[in-house]
N, C-alpha and C positions, 0 to 999 in steps of 0.2 A: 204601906203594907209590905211586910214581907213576905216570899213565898219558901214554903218548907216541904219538905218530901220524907216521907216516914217509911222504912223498905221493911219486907220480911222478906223469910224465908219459909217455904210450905214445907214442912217432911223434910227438906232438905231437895226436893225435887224439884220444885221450882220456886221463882220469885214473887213477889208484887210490892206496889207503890200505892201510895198513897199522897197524894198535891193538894195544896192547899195554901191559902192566902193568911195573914194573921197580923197582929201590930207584932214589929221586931221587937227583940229580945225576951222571946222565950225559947228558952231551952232544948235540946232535941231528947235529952233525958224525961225534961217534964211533959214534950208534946208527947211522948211515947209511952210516959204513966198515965195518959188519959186514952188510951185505946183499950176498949172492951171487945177482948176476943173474942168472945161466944158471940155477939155483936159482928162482929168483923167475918167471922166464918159464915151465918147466916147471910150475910148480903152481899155476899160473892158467893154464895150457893156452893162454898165447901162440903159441907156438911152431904150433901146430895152424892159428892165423889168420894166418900169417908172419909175425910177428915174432922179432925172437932180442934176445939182452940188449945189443946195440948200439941199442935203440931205445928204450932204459928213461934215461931221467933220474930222479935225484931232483932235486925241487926241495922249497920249503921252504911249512907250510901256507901260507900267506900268498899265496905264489904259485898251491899249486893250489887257494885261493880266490876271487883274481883270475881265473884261466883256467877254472876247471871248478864252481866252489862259488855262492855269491849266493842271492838267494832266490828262492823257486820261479818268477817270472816272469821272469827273467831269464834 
């Protein structure tokens, strides 16, 4: 198994992850065409703090390392 990590971005104001186990070689394009945002908002109880899946980006770890990751002084 390999393990994969799928990151957004909420509004642009904060982060989240997503982990998970899977057979290697798939994709982080195709794990990331199979996330249903309206899905994704509801069970992290977005929707409650107003947001809806028009404010979910993925972006790529890399990016939500740059924006939201670093070490703990930063």
């Amino acid at each position: 198994m390999a393990e994969y990590k799928i990151c957004f971005s909420v509004a642009g104001a904060f982060g989240a992850q997503i982990r998970f186990e899977a057979k290697p070689g798939v994709s982080y394009e195709d794990a990331t065409a199979s996330i249903n945002k309206e899905n994704l908002v509801r069970l992290m109880c977005l929707d409650a703090l107003g947001y809806s899946a028009k404010d979910i980006e993925v972006i790529t770890p890399e990016q939500y390392e740059a924006k939201f990751g670093g070490d703990e002084d930063g």
